[in-house]
Every structure is written in structure tokens, then in C-alpha cells.
N, C-alpha and C positions, 0 to 999 in steps of 0.2 A: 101297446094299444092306447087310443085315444079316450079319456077318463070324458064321463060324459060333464056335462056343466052343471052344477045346481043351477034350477031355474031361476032362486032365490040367490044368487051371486051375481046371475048375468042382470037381473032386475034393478037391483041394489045397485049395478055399476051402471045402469041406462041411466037410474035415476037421481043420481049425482050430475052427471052429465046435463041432465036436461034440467036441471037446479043451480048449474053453472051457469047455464045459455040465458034464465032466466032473471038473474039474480041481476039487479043494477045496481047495488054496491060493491065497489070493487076489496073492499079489505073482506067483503062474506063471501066473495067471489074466491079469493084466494086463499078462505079457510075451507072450501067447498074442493079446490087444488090440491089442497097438504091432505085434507082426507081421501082422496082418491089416490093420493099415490102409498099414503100410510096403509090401507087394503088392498092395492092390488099391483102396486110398483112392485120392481126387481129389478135389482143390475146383473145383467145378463150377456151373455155373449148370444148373436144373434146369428145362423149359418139359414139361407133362403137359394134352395137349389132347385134349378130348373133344365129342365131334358131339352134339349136342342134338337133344332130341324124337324117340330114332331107337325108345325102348321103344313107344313111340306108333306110330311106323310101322310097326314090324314086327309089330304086333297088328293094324293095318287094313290093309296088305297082302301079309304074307307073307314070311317067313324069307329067300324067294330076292331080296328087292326089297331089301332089308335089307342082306344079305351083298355084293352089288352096288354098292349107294352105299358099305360100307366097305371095298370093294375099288380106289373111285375116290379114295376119301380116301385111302386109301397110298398110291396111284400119285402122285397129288398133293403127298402132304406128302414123302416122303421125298426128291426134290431139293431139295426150297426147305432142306429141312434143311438138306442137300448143301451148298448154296448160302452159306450161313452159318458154314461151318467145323462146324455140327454132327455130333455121332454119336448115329445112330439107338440106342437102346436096347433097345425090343419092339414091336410091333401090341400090344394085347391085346384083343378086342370092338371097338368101335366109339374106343379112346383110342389115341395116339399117346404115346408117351414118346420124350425124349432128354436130351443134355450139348449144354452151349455151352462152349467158356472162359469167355466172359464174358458180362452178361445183355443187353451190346447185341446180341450176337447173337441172345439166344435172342428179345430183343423183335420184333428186324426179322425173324423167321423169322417169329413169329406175325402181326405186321401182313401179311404178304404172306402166311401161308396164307388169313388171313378175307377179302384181296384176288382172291386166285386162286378162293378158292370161292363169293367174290361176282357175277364175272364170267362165273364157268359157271351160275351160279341163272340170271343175266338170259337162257338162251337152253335153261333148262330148265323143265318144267313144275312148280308148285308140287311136286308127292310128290318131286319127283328133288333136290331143294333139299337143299345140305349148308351147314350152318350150325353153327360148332365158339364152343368158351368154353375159354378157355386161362386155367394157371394157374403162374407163376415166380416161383422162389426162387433162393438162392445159397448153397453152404456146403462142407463134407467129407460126402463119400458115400463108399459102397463100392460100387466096381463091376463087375460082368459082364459085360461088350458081348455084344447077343444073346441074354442071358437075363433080366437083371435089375440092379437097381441099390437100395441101401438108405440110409436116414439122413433128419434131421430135415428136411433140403429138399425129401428127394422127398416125405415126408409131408404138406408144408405144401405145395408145388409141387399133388399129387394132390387135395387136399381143394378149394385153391380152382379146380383147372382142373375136375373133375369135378363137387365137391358148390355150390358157392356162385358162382361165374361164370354168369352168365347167355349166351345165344345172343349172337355179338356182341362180346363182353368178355372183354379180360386184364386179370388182378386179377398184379400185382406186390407181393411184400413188400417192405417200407419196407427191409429189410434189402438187398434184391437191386435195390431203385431208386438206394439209394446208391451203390452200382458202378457208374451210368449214364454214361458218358461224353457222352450226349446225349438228356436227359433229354424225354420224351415232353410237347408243350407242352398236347396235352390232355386230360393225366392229370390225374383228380381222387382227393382223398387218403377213405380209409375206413376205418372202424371194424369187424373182422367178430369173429363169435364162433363159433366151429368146434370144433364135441366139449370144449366148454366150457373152452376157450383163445380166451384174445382175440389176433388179429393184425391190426397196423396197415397196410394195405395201399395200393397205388395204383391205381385201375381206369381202364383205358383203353378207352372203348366207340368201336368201327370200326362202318361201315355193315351 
């Protein structure tokens, strides 16, 4: 379960923020920086998974059929998260975000959700089929638990679980593979170009 926010966390992190934006010296600028990451940094592994073909679906049959499947997809993902040592982050639409410590976890979470929601296609009719493409990185974020979380991981994490993973597929950055302590034997290595950043990646396609 998602832990709710102190409202007095999420305030304290606005208002750094907007004490940064304000600030015109830049050395109190960048002690305004060192304290926001000293409260609410973490080096994190980052897994950002998204259900595929669901714009499709909810255009041929209906908001409520839609809302449904991503109501089975949380019920779903959020133990196996569990399971992993991970911490939920958000729902957002039809994506899941979370933290791992590290990205064996965040991998073995994602091979057992495309496992979990393999198992339940074989005993559900094609429209009910969920079918997710995940996407993990590793680095310093800043975090929210329950609201949000920021930094170049989630960034790279988000673009390949949502925009360039296909049905199927964890795409790992070569950055977040070399933390592997038991590296995936049938990953294969890739080339991708993302909002016109190349990242070297590893994609691991599950059934």
C-alpha cells in the first residue's frame, strides 16, 4: 500500500524548491541543492512499467473496460513489488512506478509481473489480456513516497518503460545492468535514441 505523505514533507520539499527558483545567489542556490537532496535524495533503482495497447482498448471498448484492467494491474503489481523489497511510488493511468535498492530487485519484480500477467491472459479472453513493457535505471533521485519521485533515472527509467519497450520487454540501462549481481542470461545488448539522447541499453524480452 501507498503510505500517505506528510503534508508537512510534501511542503517543506515545495518550499525549498521555490527558495531555489528564488534565490539570485548562486553559492545559497546550491546550499538550497545539497539540502534537498540531504532530505529527500536516494540512490535508487528505478523500474517504471506501462500496460500496452490499452489507448486501443479504451477506444474500442469503453472507459469502464479500461479502468478495470488497470484496476487488476495494481492489484497485481503492488505485492510482487512488495515482494521484492520494493516501494510503491504512484498508479498513474494505466503505468506503475517504484524504488528498488538495488536493480536485482527491481529486475526480478518485473520478470514476475510479465509472469503473473502471462498466466492470467492464458485463462482470460483476448480484450482482458494485460500485457506491460518495463523500463529500469539506477542513480540519485528525489523522493516522495506516494506522490512522486524526480531525477535522470526516473527520466531514462520512464521513457524506455513507456515510450520504446515494446509488449513483452525490459529494456535495462547498461548503467543499472552493471549493478546486476545476477545478470539476466538472455539479455540482449541495444542501441536506442530517445528525445535525441542515445542510451546503451539491455532488453530482455519474457513470453
Amino acid at each position: 500500500m501507498i503510505e500517505p505523505l506528510d503534508p508537512a514533507v510534501a511542503e517543506r520539499f515545495h518550499e525549498l524548491l521555490l527558495q531555489h527558483s528564488r534565490e539570485p545567489d548562486m553559492v545559497a542556490r546550491l546550499g538550497i541543492e545539497q539540502q534537498l537532496w540531504r532530505e529527500f535524495g536516494a540512490e535508487r533503482a528505478v523500474l517504471v512499467m506501462d500496460m500496452s495497447g490499452f489507448s486501443e482498448l479504451c477506444e474500442r471498448h469503453g472507459i469502464v473496460h479500461y479502468l478495470s484492467m488497470v484496476k487488476r494491474m495494481q492489484v497485481t503489481a503492488e505485492p510482487i513489488i512488495g515482494k521484492y523489497h520494493g516501494a510503491l511510488v504512484k498508479f498513474e493511468a494505466d503505468n506503475c512506478y517504484a524504488t528498488f535498492p538495488d536493480v536485482d530487485g527491481a529486475l526480478r519484480a518485473a520478470l514476475e509481473l510479465n509472469a503473473a500477467f502471462h498466466a492470467a491472459n492464458e485463462a482470460t479472453p483476448d480484450e482482458l489480456d494485460i500485457r506491460v513493457s518495463c523500463g529500469i535505471d539506477y542513480g540519485q533521485i528525489l523522493v516522495l513516497h506516494g506522490r512522486d519521485f524526480y531525477g535522470h533515472a526516473v527520466n531514462r527509467a520512464c521513457k524506455l518503460g513507456e515510450d520504446v519497450a515494446v509488449a513483452g520487454e525490459i529494456l535495462i540501462t547498461a548503467e543499472a545492468a552493471a549493478k546486476l549481481d545476477h545478470p539476466h542470461n538472455g539479455a540482449t545488448r541495444v542501441q536506442l535514441g530517445v528525445s535525441g539522447i542515445r542510451i546503451e541499453a539491455w532488453s530482455v524480452k519474457v513470453p
